[in-house]
C-alpha positions as CSV (number, residue, x, y, z in Angstrom):
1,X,184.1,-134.4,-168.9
2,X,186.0,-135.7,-165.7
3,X,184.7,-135.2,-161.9
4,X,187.1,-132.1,-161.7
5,X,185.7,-130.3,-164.5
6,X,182.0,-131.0,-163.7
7,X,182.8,-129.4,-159.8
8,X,184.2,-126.9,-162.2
9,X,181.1,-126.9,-164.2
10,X,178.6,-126.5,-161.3
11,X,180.7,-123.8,-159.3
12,X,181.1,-121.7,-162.4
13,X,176.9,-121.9,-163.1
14,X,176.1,-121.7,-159.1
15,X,173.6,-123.6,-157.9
16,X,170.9,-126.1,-158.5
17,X,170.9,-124.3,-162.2
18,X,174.8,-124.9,-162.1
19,X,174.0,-129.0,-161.1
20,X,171.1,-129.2,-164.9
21,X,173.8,-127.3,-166.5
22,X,177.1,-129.7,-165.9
23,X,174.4,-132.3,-166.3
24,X,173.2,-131.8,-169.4
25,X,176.7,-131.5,-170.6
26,X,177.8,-135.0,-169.3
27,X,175.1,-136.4,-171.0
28,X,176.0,-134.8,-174.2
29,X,179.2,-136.6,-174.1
30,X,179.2,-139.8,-176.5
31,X,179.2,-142.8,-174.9
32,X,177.6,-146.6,-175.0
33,X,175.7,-148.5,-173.4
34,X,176.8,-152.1,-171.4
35,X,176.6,-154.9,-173.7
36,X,172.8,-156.1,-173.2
37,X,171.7,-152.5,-172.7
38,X,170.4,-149.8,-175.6
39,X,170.8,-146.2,-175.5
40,X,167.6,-144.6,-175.4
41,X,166.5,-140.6,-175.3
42,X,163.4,-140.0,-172.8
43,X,160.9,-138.3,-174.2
44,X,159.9,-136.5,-170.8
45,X,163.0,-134.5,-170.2
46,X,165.1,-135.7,-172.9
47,X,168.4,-137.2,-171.2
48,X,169.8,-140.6,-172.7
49,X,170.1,-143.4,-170.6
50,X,170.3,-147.0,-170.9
51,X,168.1,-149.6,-170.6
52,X,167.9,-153.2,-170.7
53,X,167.0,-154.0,-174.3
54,X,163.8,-156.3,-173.5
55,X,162.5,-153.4,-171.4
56,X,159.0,-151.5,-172.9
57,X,159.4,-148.3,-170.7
58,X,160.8,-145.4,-172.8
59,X,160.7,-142.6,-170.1
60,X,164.4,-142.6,-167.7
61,X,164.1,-143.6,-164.2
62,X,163.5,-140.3,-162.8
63,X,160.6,-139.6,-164.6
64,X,159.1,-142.7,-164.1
65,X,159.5,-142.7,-160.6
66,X,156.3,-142.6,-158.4
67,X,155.7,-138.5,-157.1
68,X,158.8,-136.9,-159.1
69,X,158.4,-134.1,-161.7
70,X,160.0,-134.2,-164.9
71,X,163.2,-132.6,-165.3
72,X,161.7,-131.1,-168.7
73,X,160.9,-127.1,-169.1
């Protein structure tokens, strides 16, 4: 999905709801991860990402950041 159809995306679904939506849908998309990095799936809120491959922490960034709720529910 390009940046023109994710604007799409969001003004179509309105909102913050609108923003998870197009998201989620990004995310969907295949892709791979830069050479030295593995795709993993978080088990919080369940959005791949990519991590270095020596790294033991399976939640995303977000949800391991310090005061931030999961993106999950």
């Amino acid at each position: 999905m390009n940046k023109r159809r994710r604007e799409e995306a969001v003004l179509h679904a309105g909102g913050f709801a609108g923003e998870e939506a197009a998201a989620r849908a990004v995310n969907a998309e295949r892709w791979e991860p830069m050479p030295g990095m593995e795709k993993r799936r978080c088990p919080a809120c369940r959005y791949f990402f990519a991590a270095a491959a020596m790294t033991a922490e399976l939640r995303c960034p977000d949800c391991v950041r310090p005061g931030r709720r999961s993106r999950a529910g």
